[in-house]
C-alpha positions in Angstrom: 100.3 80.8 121.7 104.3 81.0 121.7 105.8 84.6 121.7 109.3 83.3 121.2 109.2 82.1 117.7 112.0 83.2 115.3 110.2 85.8 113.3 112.9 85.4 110.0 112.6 81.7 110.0 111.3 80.1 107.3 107.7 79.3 107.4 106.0 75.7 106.8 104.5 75.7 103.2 101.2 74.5 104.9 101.1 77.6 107.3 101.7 79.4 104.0 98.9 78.1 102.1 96.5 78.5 104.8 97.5 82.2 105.1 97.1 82.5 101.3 93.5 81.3 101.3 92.7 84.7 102.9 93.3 86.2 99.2 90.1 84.0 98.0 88.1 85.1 101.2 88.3 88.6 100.5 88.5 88.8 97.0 85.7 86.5 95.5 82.6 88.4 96.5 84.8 91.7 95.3 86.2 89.8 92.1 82.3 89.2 91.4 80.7 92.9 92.5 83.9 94.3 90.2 83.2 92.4 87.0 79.4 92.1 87.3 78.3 94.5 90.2 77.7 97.1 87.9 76.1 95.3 85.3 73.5 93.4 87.7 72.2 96.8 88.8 72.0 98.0 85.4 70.8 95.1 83.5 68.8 92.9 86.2 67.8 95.1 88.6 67.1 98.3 86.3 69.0 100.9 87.2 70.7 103.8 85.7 74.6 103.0 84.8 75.5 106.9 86.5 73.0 105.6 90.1 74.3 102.2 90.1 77.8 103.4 89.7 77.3 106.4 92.5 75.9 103.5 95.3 79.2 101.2 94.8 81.1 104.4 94.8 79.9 105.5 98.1 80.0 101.8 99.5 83.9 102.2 98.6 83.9 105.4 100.2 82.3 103.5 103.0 85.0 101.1 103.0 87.9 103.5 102.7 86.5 105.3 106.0 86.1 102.0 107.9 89.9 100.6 106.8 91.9 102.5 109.4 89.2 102.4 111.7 89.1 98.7 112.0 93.3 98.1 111.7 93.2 99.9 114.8 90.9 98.0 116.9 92.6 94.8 115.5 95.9 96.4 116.5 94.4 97.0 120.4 92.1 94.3 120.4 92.5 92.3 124.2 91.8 88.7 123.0 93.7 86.1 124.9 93.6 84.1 121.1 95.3 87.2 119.4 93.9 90.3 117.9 93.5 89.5 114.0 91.8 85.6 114.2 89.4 86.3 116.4 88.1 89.4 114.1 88.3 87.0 111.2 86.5 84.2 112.8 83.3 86.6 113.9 82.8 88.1 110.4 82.9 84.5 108.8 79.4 83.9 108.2 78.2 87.7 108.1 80.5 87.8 105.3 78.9 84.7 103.6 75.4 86.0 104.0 76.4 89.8 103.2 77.8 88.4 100.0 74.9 86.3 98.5 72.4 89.6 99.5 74.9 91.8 97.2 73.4 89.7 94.4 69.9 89.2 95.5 67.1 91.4 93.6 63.9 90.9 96.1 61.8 93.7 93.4 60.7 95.9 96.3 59.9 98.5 94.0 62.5 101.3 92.4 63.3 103.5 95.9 62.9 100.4 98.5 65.0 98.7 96.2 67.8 101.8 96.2 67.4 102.0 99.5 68.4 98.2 99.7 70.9 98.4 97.6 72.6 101.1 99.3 72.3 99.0 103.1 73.8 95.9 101.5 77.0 97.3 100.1 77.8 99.3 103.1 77.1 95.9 105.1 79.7 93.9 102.5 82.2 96.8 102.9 82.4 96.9 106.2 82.3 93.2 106.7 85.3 93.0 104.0 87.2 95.5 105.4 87.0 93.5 109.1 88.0 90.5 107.3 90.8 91.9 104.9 92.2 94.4 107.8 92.3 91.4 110.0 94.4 89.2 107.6 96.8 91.8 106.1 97.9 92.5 109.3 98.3 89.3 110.5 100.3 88.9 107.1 102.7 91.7 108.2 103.2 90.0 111.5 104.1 86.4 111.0 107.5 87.3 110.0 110.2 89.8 109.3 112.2 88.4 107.3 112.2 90.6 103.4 112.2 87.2 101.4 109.7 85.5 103.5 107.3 88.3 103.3 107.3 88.3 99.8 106.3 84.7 99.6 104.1 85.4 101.9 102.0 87.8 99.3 102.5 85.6 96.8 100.8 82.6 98.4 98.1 84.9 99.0 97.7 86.9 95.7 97.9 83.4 94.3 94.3 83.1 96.1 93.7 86.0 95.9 93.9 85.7 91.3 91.9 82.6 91.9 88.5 84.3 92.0 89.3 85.8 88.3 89.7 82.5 86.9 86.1 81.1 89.0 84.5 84.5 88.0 84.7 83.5 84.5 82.1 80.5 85.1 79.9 83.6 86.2 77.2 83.6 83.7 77.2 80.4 82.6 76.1 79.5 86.5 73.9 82.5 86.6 71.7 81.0 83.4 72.3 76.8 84.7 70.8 78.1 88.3 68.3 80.3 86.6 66.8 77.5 84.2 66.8 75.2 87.0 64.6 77.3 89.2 62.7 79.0 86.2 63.9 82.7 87.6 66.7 84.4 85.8 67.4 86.9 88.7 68.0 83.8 91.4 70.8 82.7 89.1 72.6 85.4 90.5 71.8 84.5 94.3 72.4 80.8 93.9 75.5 81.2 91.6 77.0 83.7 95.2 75.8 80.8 97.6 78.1 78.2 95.7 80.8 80.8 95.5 80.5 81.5 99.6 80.1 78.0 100.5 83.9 77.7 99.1 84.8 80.8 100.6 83.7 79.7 104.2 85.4 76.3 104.5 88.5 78.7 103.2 88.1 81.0 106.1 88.0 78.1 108.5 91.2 76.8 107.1 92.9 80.4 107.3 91.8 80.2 110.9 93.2 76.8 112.0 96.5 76.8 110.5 97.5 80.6 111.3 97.3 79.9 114.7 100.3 80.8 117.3 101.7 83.2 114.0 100.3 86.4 114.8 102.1 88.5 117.7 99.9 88.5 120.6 99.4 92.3 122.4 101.9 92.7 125.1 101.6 92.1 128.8 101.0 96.5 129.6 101.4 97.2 125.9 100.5 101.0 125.2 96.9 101.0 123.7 97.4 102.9 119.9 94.8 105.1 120.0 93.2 105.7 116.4 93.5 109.1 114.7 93.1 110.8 111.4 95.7 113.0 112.9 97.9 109.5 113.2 97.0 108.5 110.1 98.3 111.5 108.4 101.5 110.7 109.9 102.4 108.5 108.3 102.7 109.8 105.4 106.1 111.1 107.0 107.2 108.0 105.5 108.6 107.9 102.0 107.6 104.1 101.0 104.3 104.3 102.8 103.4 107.9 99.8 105.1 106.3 97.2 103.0 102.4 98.2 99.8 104.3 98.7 100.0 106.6 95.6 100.9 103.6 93.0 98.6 101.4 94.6 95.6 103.9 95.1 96.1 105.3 91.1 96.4 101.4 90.1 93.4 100.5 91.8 91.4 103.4 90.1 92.7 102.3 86.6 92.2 98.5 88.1 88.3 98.7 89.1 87.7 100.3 85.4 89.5 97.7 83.7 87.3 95.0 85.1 83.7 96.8 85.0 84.5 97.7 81.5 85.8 94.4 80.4 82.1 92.8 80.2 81.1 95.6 77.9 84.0 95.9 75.9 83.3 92.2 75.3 80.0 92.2 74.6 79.3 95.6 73.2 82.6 96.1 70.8 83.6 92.5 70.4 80.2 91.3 70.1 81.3 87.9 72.1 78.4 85.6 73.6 78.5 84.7 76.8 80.3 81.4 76.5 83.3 83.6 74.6 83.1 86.0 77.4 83.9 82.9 80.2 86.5 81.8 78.6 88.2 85.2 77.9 87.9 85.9 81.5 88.7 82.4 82.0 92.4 82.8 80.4 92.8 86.7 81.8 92.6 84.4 85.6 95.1 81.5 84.6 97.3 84.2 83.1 97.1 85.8 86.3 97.5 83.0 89.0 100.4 82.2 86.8 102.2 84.9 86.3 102.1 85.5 90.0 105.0 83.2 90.5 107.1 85.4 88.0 106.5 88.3 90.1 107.4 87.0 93.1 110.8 85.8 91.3 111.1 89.4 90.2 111.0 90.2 93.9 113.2 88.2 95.3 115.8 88.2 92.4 115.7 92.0 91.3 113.4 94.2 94.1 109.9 94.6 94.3 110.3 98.4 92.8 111.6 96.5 89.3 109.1 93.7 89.5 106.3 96.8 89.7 107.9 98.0 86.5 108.2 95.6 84.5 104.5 94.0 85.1 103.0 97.6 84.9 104.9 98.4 82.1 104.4 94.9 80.1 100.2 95.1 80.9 100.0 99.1 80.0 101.6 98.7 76.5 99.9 95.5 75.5 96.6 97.5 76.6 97.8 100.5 74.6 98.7 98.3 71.6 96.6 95.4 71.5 93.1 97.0 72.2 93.8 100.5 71.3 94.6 99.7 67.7 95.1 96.2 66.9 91.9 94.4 67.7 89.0 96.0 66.0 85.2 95.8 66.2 83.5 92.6 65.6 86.1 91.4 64.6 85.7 88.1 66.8 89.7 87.8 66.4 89.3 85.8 69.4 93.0 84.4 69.5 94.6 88.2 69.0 91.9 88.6 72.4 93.3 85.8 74.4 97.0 86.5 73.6 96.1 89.6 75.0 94.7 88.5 78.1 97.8 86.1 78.7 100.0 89.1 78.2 98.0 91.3 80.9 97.9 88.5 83.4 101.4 89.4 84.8 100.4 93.0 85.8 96.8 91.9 87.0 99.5 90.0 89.0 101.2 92.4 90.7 98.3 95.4 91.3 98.1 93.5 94.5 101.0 91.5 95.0 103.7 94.1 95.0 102.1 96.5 97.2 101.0 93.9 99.8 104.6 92.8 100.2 106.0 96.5 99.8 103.6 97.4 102.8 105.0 95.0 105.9 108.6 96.7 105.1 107.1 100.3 105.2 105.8 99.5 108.7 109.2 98.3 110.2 110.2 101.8 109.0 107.5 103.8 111.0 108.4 101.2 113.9 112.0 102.5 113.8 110.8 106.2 113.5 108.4 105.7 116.7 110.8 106.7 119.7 108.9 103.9 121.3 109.2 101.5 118.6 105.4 100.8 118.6 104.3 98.8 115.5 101.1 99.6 114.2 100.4 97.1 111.1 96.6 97.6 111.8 96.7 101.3 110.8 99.6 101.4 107.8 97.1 98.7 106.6 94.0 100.3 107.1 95.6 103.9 106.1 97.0 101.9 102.6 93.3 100.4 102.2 91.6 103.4 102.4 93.6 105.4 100.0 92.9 102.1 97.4 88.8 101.8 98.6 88.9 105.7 98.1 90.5 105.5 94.4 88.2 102.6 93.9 85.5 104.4 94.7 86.1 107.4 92.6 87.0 105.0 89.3 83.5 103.2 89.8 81.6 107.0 89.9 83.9 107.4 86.7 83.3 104.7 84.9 79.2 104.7 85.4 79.4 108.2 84.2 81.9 107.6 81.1 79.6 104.5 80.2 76.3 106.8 80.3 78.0 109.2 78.2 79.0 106.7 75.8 75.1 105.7 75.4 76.2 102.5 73.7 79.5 103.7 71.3 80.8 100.1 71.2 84.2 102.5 70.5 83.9 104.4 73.7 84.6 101.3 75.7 87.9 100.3 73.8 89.2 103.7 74.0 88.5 103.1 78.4 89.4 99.9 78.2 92.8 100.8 76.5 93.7 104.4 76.6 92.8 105.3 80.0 93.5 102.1 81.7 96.4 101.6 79.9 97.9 105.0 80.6 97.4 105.0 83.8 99.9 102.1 84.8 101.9 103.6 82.8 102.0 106.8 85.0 102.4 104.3 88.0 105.8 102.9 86.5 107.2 106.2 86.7 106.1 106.9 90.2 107.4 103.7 91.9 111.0 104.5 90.9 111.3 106.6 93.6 110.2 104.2 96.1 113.3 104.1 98.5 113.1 100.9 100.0 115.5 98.0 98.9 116.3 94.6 100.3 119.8 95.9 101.4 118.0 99.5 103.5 114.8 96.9 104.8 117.6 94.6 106.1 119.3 97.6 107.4 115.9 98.7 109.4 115.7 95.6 111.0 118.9 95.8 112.5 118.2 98.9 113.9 115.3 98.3 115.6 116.9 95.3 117.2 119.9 97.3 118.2 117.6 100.0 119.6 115.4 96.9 121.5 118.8 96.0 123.0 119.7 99.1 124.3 122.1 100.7 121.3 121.8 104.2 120.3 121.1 104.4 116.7 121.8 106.9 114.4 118.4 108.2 112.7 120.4 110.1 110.4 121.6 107.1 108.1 117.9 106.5 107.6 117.0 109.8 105.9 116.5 108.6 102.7 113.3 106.9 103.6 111.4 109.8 105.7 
């Protein structure tokens, strides 16, 4: 593995897809458990929307504990091969078998089934979290360079949409597999076998073409020793708040907006499950799509503008569209999918802008470290478990809002719209005061390779970002 590689050269569109495929990885068993997790426990399996919603909640809890737990082993792991690939390649087929368990009702009876339910998500968590630490970080570490990075989250939030446009063929597998083994609930098992038989041949291409781009641990490298103590430091630095606020408050509104989508469908819109596919079906295009626009927003404007405009453009279309102009039963499905097109772009960005905002906020903790230590590992994991924590709160909220609706086909528009809608709203304010440009990143860099080359540098011209 080559440690002298120019970290802001451009990199190869093939390594660059083969990065990206880590967005499908972790996200197609989520995309899944976030659309239909709640309604499998609810409408398959039997349980109560308020319980169902309280086991994913503290599975995401789970997950937001493990995050910084696992960046920093990654970040002090002692593997001649690296420290992220070889995490990525041992949880490979966990994963795959984790995943199709998430969706697998064995009818043990209502406690032993609880009980199972509860063991299986904290298993997926924790086996996500290894594999989405693992690749974030490597992410962070292939290059420096501001433009690079953003292409970077791009290629993988392109994979990373994906899963919302093969989610929409959900149900449709779920009844095909069902039929053809005359039981409904191993639909749902054999439709998450197909999806992780995609997802594993994906993992093994991340693997092979990612290798020699992820900085290997230094030759008497000082061990980072993990800390909630260390964690809390960071929040010292201005982008890292401002990342982890928009993103964790966007990922609460985001995990509503998709559990709540297959009731809003289905309960106000009255849609059958063919018209639910291909709603989804467009919301996923739109998405992959629009991703392109955002990483043109990026790189021509800054990532702070892009989160604006694609927040903005998704909350007031939300506000608008489902709050007052598409009613009940109306099956006004072109009004519906004109909608979904116009939400795609900020679907787009939930992910994407944070996940190139977050590399730039760890060069700037590098430079504050008076030893210059990077530690991508634990921004990461510190970044994931603010959004698994938020995550975890608007599933709890959501399974209680939906039990307290008791079927008001109204209740889930006014979600679906109002709260959803108003929350990235909020989130466009916040991000304005996120500090970091391409002109101050660029300026960060040079520090730290002044600093590396013996220069005194002057902390003080750096204020605005701590």
């Amino acid at each position: 593995m080559s440690t002298k590689r120019d970290l802001n050269a451009k990199i190869p569109a093939k390594v660059k897809f083969g990065y990206g495929t880590s967005g499908f990885c972790s996200f197609m068993t989520w995309t899944v458990f976030s659309y239909y997790g709640l309604y499998f426990m609810t409408e398959v399996v039997g349980m109560s929307a308020a319980f169902a919603g309280m086991l994913i909640s503290l599975g995401t809890l789970w997950d937001a504990i493990t995050d910084p737990i696992v960046g920093s082993i990654s970040d002090n792991l002692k593997n001649p091969k690296g420290r992220r690939r070889p995490l990525i390649k041992m949880i490979a087929l966990p994963f795959v078998i984790i995943s199709c368990l998430l969706f697998t009702n064995f009818h043990l009876g209502e406690t032993a089934t609880k009980v199972y339910f509860l063991l299986v998500i904290l298993l997926y968590y924790t086996a996500q979290t290894v594999l989405d630490i693992s690749a974030s970080s490597l992410g962070s570490e292939m290059s420096n360079n501001y433009d690079e990075r953003a292409s970077l989250a791009t290629w993988k939030n392109y994979f990373g949409l994906l899963p919302t446009v093969v989610v929409s063929s959900c149900l449709m597998m779920v009844e095909f597999w069902g039929n053809k083994f005359s039981n409904p609930d191993f639909g749902w098992t054999a439709t998450l076998i197909c999806y992780m038989i995609v997802v594993f041949v994906l993992i093994v291409i991340l693997y092979i073409t990612t290798e020699g781009y992820e900085r290997p641990r230094a030759e008497g490298e000082e061990e980072t020793k993990f800390s909630y103590r260390a964690v809390i430091n960071l929040f010292r630095n201005k982008g890292t708040r401002i990342v982890m606020l928009i993103f964790g408050i966007s990922i609460f509104a985001n995990t509503i907006n998709y559990s709540v989508q297959v009731y809003y469908y289905t309960e106000y819109m009255g849609m059958t499950s063919d018209q639910v596919a291909l709603a989804t079906f467009v919301f996923g295009v739109a998405s992959v799509a629009c991703a392109y626009i955002v990483e043109q927003l990026m790189i021509k404007f800054d990532k702070k503008m892009s989160w604006v405009v694609s927040m903005g453009l998704e909350a007031l279309v939300l506000i608008l569209a489902i709050g007052f102009f598409i009613k009940a039963g109306s099956h006004s499905m072109v009004a519906l999918f004109v909608t979904m097109l116009l939400m795609g772009l900020g679907n787009a960005a939930v992910y994407q802008v944070p996940w190139a905002m977050i590399p730039d906020c760890v060069d700037v903790d590098q430079l504050a470290d008076p030893d210059g230590k990077r530690n991508d590992g634990i921004v990461f994991g510190a970044v994931a478990f603010v959004q698994k924590a938020c995550g975890a709160v608007g599933a709890l909220v959501l399974g209680i809002l939906i039990t307290m609706a008791d079927g008001d086909a109204n209740a889930y528009k006014y979600i679906f719209a109002f709260l959803v809608g108003g929350i990235y709203l909020i989130t466009c304010f916040i991000v304005k005061f996120y500090p970091i440009s391409k002109d101050r990143h660029d300026a960060v860099i040079k520090a730290i390779e002044d600093r590396d080359n013996g220069k005194k540098v002057e902390m003080s011209a750096f204020k605005d970002l701590f």
